[in-house]
N, C-alpha and C positions, 0 to 999 in steps of 0.2 A: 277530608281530614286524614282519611288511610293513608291517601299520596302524603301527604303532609308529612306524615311518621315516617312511611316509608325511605322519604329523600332526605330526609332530615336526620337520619342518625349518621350522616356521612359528616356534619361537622358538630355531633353533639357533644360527642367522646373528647375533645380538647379542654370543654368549657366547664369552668367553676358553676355555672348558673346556666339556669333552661331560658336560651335564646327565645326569643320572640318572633314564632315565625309568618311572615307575609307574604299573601299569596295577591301578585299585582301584575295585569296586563301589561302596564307601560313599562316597565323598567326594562332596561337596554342592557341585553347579555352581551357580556364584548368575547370576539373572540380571543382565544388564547392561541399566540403565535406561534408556530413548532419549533422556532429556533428557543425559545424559553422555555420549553417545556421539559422534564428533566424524561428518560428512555422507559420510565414506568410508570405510568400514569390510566388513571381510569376515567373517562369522562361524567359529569354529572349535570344535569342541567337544573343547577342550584349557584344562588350566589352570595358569599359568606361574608359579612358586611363585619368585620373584628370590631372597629372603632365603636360600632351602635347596638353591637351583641343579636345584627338580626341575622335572619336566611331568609335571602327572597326566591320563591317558588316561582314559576310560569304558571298559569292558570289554564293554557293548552300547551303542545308540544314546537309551540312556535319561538322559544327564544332559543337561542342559538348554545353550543355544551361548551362549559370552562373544564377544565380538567384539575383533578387532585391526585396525589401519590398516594400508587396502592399502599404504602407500607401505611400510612395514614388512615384510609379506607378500612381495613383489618383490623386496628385499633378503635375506630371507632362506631364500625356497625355493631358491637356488640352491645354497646351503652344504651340503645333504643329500649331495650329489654327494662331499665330502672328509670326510665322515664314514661311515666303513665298519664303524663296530660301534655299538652301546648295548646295556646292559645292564637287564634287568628285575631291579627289585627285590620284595622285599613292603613295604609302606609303612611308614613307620618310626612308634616309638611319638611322635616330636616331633611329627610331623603331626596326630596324634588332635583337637590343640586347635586353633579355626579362629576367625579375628576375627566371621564375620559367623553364630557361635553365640553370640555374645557378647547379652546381655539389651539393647536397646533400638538395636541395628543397624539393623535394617530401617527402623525408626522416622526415626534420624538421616539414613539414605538417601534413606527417601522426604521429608522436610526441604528436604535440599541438594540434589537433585533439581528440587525444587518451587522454590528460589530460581536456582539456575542458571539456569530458563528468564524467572525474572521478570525476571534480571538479561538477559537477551538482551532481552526485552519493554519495558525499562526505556532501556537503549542505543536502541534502534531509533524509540521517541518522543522521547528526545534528539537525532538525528542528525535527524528530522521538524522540531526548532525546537518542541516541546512543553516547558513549562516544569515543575519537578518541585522539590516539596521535599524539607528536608534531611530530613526525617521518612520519606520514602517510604523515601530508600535505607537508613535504619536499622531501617527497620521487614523489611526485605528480609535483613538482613544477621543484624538480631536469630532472623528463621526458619531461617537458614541454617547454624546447631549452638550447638546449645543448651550452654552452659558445665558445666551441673547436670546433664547426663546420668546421672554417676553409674557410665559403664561406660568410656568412652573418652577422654583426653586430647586438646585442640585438635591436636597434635603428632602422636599416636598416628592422628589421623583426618586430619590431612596423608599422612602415611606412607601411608594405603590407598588412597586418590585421586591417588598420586603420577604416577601412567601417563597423568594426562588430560588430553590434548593439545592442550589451550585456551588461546591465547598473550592473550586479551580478556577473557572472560566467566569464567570459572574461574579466572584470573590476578586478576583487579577483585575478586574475590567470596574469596577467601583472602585477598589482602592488606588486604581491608578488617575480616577478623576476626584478622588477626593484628598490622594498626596499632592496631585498638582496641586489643588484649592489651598492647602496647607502652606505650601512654599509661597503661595501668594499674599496670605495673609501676614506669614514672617517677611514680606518685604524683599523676598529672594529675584535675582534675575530671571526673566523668562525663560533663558537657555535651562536656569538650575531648574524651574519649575519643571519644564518638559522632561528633564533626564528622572527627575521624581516620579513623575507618572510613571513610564519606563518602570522605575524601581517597584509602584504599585502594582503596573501592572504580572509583573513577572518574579514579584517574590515569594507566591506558591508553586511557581512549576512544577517544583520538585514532588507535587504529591502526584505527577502523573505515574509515580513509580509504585504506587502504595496501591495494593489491591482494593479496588471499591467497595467490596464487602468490608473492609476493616471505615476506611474513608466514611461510609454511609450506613454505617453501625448504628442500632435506632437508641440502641442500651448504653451501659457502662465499658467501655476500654477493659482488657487487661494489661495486666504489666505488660507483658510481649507484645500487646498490641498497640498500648503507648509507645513502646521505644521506635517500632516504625513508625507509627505518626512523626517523631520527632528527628526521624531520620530526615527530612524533608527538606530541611535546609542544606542540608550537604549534598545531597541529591541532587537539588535542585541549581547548588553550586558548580556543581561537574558536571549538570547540563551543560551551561554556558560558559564555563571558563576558556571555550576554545573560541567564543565568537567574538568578531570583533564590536563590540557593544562598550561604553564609560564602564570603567574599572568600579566608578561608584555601586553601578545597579550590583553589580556584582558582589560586592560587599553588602549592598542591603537585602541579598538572598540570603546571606550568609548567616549575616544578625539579627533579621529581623524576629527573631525569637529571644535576644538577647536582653536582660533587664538592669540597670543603671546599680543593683542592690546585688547581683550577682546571680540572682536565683534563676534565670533563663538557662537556652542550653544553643547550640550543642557543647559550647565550648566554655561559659559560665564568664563573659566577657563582664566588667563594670564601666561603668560612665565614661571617660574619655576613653575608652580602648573601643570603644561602642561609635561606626562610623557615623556622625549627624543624621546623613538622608538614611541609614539603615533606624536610626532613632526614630525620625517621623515617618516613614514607612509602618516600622512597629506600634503606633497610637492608631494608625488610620486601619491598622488590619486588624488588630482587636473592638475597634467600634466596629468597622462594616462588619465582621465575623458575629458580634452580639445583637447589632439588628437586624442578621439577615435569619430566615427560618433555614431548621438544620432537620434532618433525622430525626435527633433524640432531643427534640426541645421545637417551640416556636419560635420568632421573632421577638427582640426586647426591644420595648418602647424606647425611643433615644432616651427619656430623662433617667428612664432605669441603669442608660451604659454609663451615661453622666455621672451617676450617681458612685455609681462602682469604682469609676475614676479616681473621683475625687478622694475615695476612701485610702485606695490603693497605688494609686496612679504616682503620686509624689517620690514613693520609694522608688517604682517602679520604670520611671522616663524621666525624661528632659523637662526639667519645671518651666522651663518658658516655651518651649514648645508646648505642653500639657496644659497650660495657662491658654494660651494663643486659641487651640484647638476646643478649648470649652467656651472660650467667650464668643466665638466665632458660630459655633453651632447655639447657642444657646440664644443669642443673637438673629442666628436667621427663624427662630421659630416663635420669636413677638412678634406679637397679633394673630397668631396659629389659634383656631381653636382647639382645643383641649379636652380632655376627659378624665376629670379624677375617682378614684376608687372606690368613692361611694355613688359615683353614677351621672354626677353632677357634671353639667359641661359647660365651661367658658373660656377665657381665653389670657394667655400674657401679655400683662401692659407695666411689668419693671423687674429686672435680672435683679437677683443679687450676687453682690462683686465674689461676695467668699463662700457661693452655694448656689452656683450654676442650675442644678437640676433642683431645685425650689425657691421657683420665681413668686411674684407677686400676682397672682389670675384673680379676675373679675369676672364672678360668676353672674349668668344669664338674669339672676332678679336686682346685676347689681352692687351683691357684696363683692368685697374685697375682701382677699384673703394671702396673706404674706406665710407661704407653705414654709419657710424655713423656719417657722414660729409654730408651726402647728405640724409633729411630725406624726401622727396620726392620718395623715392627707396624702395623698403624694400621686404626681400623675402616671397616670397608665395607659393611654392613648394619644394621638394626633388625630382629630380629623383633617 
């Protein structure tokens, strides 16, 4: 039980509520790939279950070490200290089933792995003044999860890389397979879809210029250090203006910070002066950006981005794109089970048309429950 305390205040400091920690021979520590793994990191051989709110321990020193961000670790070894109990359970039967027993896991890991780093390799000849075509970065993006897998949704494989703490290269390299998915949903030519990716993948470059201390800041921005943040589109502009790459991507570096209502930057563009693919570029990098884990915040449940969208999102983009992009996501995750905020877990079995992020879920004994009725409810998880 000491070990228990001991390994466990590495993810206690995040959590509203004292996890449930299990301590089980079988569970299968997977390793964690170096090309994902961000240049600070501490190994722990602990495995932090978010969706189910456990920690599974090894019972000897035979399961293999996942790693987490020291800046993480520092925050949260201190919380052990206000937590004076936990409880050992036996592992529950929900756990038996594990994503990466899933047929063709390893496969897609070792994949997007292998593009992660090309896309670092790829940034780094660009910022040299090497010139690249549009071919390379699709060729990169097309390795980078195969749509035919056959075992996992584009969605379903966001959800298990959400923790990875890449505000460049893994930010570039999702948004460039989920602008393509975009363009295909609006019905675009595969030439536009591919030059989208392109656009996804390459409309952060420009933060290679931004000091990583400012970039990986765990707190609050200053003024000063807002304005470089937001330098990044211009930056990232006069990266590539000299390659020869679509004029498009180019413009979607440029705007993709730009918002339909004026209030973006750098240049405070509004709706038609705002290029299309810099448009859905800008929807796809504000969701990956909100469910991926950053510094100074965790990972947000897709229905949480959903959510925020729909609130904001009207003033803010393209109503048929912004339409497109929510029925589509919201869509691929009926029949997902689910986890709402009082603990309960079940699953979506009917959208609704005018409240995307609260669907209709049918809870495990059964009931039905139409959350956009009941705004006290709301989900907080995907299994």
């Amino acid at each position: 039980l000491k070990r228990a305390f001991e390994t466990a205040h590495l993810v206690l400091g995040e959590l509203k509520e004292q996890p449930e920690i299990i301590i089980d021979d079988s569970y299968e520590y997977p390793d964690a790939p170096a090309a994902m793994l961000n240049d600070d990191t501490i190994p722990a051989e602990i495995v932090f279950d978010r969706a189910t709110n456990h920690v599974y321990l090894p019972r000897s020193d035979s399961g293999k070490a996942i790693h987490i961000e020291r800046e993480t670790y520092n925050d949260m070894k201190e919380q052990l200290k206000s937590s004076p109990s936990a409880n050992l359970h036996k592992m529950p039967e929900r756990e038996t089933s594990d994503f990466r027993q899933k047929k063709g896991y390893k496969k897609l890991l070792a994949n997007y792995s292998a593009s992660l780093k090309s896309t670092r390799n790829i940034f780094a000849r660009i910022k040299e003044g090497e010139n690249i075509s549009d071919s390379e970065f699709v060729s990169v993006v097309d390795t980078a999860f195969d749509m035919d897998n056959g075992s996992f949704s584009l969605f379903e494989w966001f959800n298990i890389i959400r923790d990875l703490n890449d505000p460049i290269y893994a930010q570039g390299l999702n948004a460039a397979l989920l602008c393509r998915a975009l363009g295909k949903w609006l019905s675009l030519p595969e030439a536009d879809c591919n030059i989208l990716a392109v656009c996804g993948f390459l409309h952060d470059i420009g933060k290679l210029t931004i000091d990583p201390e400012i970039l990986n800041k765990p707190g609050g921005l200053s003024n000063d250090e807002l304005t470089i943040i937001r330098s990044h589109p211009m930056a990232g502009f006069d990266m590539v203006k000299t390659l020869e790459i679509d004029p498009r991507v180019k413009k979607s570096i440029l705007q993709h910070h730009e918002r339909n209502d004026g209030s973006g930057y750098p240049f405070h563009r509004k709706q038609d002066e705002i290029h299309p693919f810099a448009q859905i570029t800008a929807i796809c990098d504000v969701y990956i950006a909100m469910t991926s884990g950053r510094s100074h915040r965790k990972s947000l449940c897709p229905f949480d981005v959903m959510h925020e969208l729909e609130k904001t999102g009207m003033a803010e983009f393209n109503g048929r794109y912004l339409f497109t992009f929510l029925e589509n996501i919201a869509t691929a995750y009926q029949k997902s089970t689910i986890i709402l905020n009082d603990g309960r877990y079940g699953s979506i079995v009917m959208l609704n048309r005018n409240n995307y992020s609260s669907p209709v879920v049918q809870l495990e004994d059964d009931t039905f429950i139409d959350l956009s009725q009941t705004p006290e409810l709301y989900i907080t998880g995907i299994k």
